[in-house]
Each structure stands twice: as structure tokens, then as C-alpha cells.
C-alpha positions in Angstrom: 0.0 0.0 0.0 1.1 3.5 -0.5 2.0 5.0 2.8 0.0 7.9 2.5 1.8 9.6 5.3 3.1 12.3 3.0 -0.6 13.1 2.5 -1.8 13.6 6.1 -0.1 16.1 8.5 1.0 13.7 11.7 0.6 17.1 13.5 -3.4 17.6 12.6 -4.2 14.7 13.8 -2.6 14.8 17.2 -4.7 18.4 17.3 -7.3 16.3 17.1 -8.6 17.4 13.9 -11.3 15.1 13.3 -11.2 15.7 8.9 -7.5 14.7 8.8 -8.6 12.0 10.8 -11.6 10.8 8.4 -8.8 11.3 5.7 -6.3 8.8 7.5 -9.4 6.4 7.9 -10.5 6.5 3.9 -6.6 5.9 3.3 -6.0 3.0 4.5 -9.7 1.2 5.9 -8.5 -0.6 2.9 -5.5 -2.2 3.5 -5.8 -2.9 6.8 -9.5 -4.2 6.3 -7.6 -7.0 3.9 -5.0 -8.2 6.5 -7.3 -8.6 9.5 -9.6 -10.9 6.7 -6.8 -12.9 5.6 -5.8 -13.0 9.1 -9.0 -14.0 10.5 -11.2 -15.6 7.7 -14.6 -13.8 8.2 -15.7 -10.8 7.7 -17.5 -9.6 11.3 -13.7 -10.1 13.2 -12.4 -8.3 10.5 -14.5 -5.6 10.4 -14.1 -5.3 14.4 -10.1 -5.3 13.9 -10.5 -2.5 11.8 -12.8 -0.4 13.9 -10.9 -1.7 16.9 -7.6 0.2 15.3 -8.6 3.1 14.2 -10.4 3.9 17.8 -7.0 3.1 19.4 -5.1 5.1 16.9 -7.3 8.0 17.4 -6.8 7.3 21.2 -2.9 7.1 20.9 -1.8 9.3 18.0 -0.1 11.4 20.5 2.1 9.0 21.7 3.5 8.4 17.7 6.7 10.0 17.6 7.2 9.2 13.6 9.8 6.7 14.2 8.3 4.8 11.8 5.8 5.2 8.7 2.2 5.8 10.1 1.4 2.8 8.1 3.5 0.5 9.9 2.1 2.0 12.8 -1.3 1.4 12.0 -0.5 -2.4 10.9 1.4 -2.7 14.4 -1.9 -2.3 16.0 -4.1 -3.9 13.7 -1.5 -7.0 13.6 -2.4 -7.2 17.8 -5.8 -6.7 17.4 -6.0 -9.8 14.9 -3.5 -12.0 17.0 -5.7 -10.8 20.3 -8.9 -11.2 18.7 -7.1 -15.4 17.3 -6.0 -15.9 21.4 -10.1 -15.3 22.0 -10.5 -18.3 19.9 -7.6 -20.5 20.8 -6.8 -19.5 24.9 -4.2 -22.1 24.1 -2.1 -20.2 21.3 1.1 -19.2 22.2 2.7 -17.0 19.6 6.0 -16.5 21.3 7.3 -19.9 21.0 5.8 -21.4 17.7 8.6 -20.4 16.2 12.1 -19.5 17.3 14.6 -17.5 16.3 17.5 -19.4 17.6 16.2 -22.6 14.3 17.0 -20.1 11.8 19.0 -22.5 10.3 17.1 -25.6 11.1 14.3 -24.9 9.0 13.0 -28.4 7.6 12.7 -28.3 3.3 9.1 -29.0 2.3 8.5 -32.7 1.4 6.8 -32.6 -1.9 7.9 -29.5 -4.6 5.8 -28.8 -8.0 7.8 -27.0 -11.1 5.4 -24.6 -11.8 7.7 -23.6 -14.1 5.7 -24.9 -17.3 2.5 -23.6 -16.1 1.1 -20.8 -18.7 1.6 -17.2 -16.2 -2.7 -16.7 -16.5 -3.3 -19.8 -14.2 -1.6 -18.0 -11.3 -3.9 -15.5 -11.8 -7.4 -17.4 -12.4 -9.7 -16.7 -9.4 -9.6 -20.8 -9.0 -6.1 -20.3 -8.1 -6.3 -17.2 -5.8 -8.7 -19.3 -3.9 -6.3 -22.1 -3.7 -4.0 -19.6 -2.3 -6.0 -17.7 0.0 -7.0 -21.4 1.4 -3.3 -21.9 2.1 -2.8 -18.6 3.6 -5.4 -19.2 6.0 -3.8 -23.3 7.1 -0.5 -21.1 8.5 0.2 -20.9 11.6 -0.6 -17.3 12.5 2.9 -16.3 13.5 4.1 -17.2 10.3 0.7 -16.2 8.3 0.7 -12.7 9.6 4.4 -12.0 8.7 3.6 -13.4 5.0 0.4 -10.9 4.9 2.7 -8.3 5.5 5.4 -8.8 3.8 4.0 -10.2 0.4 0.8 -9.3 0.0 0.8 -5.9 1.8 4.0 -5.4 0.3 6.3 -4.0 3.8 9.8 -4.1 3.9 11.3 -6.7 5.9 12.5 -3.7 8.4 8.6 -2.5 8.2 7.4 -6.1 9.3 9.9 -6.2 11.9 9.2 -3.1 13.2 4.9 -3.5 12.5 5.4 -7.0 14.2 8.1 -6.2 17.0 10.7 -8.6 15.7 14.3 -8.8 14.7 14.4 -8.8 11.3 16.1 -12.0 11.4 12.7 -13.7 13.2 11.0 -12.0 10.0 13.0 -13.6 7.8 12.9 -16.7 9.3 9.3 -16.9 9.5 8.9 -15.8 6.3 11.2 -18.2 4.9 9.1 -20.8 6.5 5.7 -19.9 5.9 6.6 -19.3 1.6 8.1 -22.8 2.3 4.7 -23.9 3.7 3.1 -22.9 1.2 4.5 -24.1 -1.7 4.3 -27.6 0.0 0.8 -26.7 0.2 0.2 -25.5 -3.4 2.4 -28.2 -5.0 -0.5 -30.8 -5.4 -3.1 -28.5 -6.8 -0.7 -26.5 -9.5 0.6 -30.4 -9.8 -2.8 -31.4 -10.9 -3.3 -27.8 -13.2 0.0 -28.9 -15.0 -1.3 -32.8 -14.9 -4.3 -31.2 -17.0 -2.7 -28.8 -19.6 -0.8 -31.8 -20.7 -3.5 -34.0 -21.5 
């Protein structure tokens, strides 16, 4: 997503100025809409996330000393909002252990890989296929399906997930690493039987 922060003055909305405000919201309701959906897989919890944010955004724009983008602050607190709203679901979840930094280099390698090499560039793109992948998305574990969001569908820097998520970059990377790993495990089988079909 565009940041957007060039747009709105940082400054008007800690006045409290409640159009510059409404302008942050129309900015980027969007984006952060999409996350907490991919993150949480209906609409209603998303729709809270969102709401959620932007009330404690307007609460705590004071306290945002432009460190980073307004963006990544704004995915920083929708990111909690979707992990707090995944621990009301699952008491059980613990997201600070699911995956460590310190197996950085003990990641296992998927078990079953698919060239997709061969497959014609539109069937990535069929709405079939985004399905597929959206499915897959939603089977990660959410430490590693958040950082994925971020990173490659929202499009953040590694340093912007870090510093949205409150992790070394190296956990990012790891995680990362991991969940497009996942994933392609995940997707081999049905891109296996697309390619199993354009040859017939």
C-alpha cells in the first residue's frame, strides 16, 4: 500500500482534527480491512479489527513520535488486534514460542515441490487459483501467516514487518522463509494437478 503519510499532517491529527482523521481512515480502511480478513477468515472479526484500530489510533496518535511510517504503525496495532482477537478463539495459542529465532537455520525443506515452471503465467492468476491460495494462507500458523500478509501481499519491507510486528528482522526472515516454504508444499499438489491437466 502506499503510505500515505506524505498526505496527512502527523501534527493535525494529534490536534485532534477530526477531517485529517476521516482522511487517515478513507486511506488505508483498505488495507488494513484486507489483513485482518486474511488473518482471521470472516468478515464480522475483521470488520471489528478494523474499527478496533482506528479507535486506538485516534486514542494514541499522541504517543507516535514518527519513528516509523504511520502505516506501519497502524499495521502494528491492527497485527495485535488480529492475534488478540485469534488468542479469543484458541486461549491455548502461544505466539512466542511457535517459532524460534534461535532454528534459523534448522528450517526443515518441504516434502513434496511442484515446477510450476511450465504452467502458462494466467493460471496463477485465475480466481480458481487465488482461492487455492488464499486457502493456504489461512492453514499457516498465524505467527508465520501474519508476517507473510505483510510482507508479500501488503507489500512492507522486511524492516517495516519487523518493526509492525516487534521482531528482529532476522525472526521475520525466518518466518517468512518458513511460511513461503509452507506454502509451496501446500500448493504443489493442486498446481501439480493444473500442470497434470494442460498436458492432456
Amino acid at each position: 500500500m502506499s503510505d500515505g503519510q506524505n498526505d496527512i499532517s502527523i501534527e493535525a491529527l494529534r490536534s485532534g482534527d477530526k477531517h485529517e482523521f476521516a482522511r487517515m481512515v478513507d486511506t488505508y480502511s483498505g488495507p488494513l480491512y484486507r489483513l485482518a480478513l486474511k488473518m482471521l477468515g470472516n468478515e464480522p472479526d475483521a470488520q471489528d479489527v478494523l474499527q478496533n484500530t482506528f479507535l486506538k489510533a485516534f486514542q494514541h496518535i499522541r504517543e507516535f513520535e514518527g519513528r516509523s511510517k504511520l502505516s506501519t504503525w497502524l499495521y502494528r496495532i491492527a497485527s495485535n488486534e488480529a492475534l488478540m482477537m485469534v488468542r479469543k478463539r484458541r486461549p491455548e495459542t502461544n505466539f512466542t514460542d511457535t517459532v524460534q529465532e534461535q532454528d534459523e537455520d534448522q528450517i526443515l525443506d518441504p516434502v513434496q515441490f511442484t515446477d510450476w515452471c511450465c504452467l502458462p503465467e494466467e493460471e496463477f492468476l485465475t480466481s480458481e487459483s487465488r482461492a487455492a491460495l488464499d486457502r493456504a494462507v489461512q492453514r499457516l500458523p498465524e505467527t508465520l501467516r501474519i508476517v507473510f500478509i505483510l510482507r508479500d501481499i501488503e507489500g512492507l519491507s522486511i524492516q517495516e514487518t519487523s518493526q509492525a510486528l516487534n521482531l528482529s528482522e532476522s525472526a521475520v526472515k525466518t518466518r517468512l522463509l518458513r511460511a513461503r516454504l509452507r506454502l509451496r508444499e501446500e500448493l504443489s499438489s493442486y498446481f501439480g494437478e493444473r500442470l497434470d491437466h494442460l498436458k492432456k
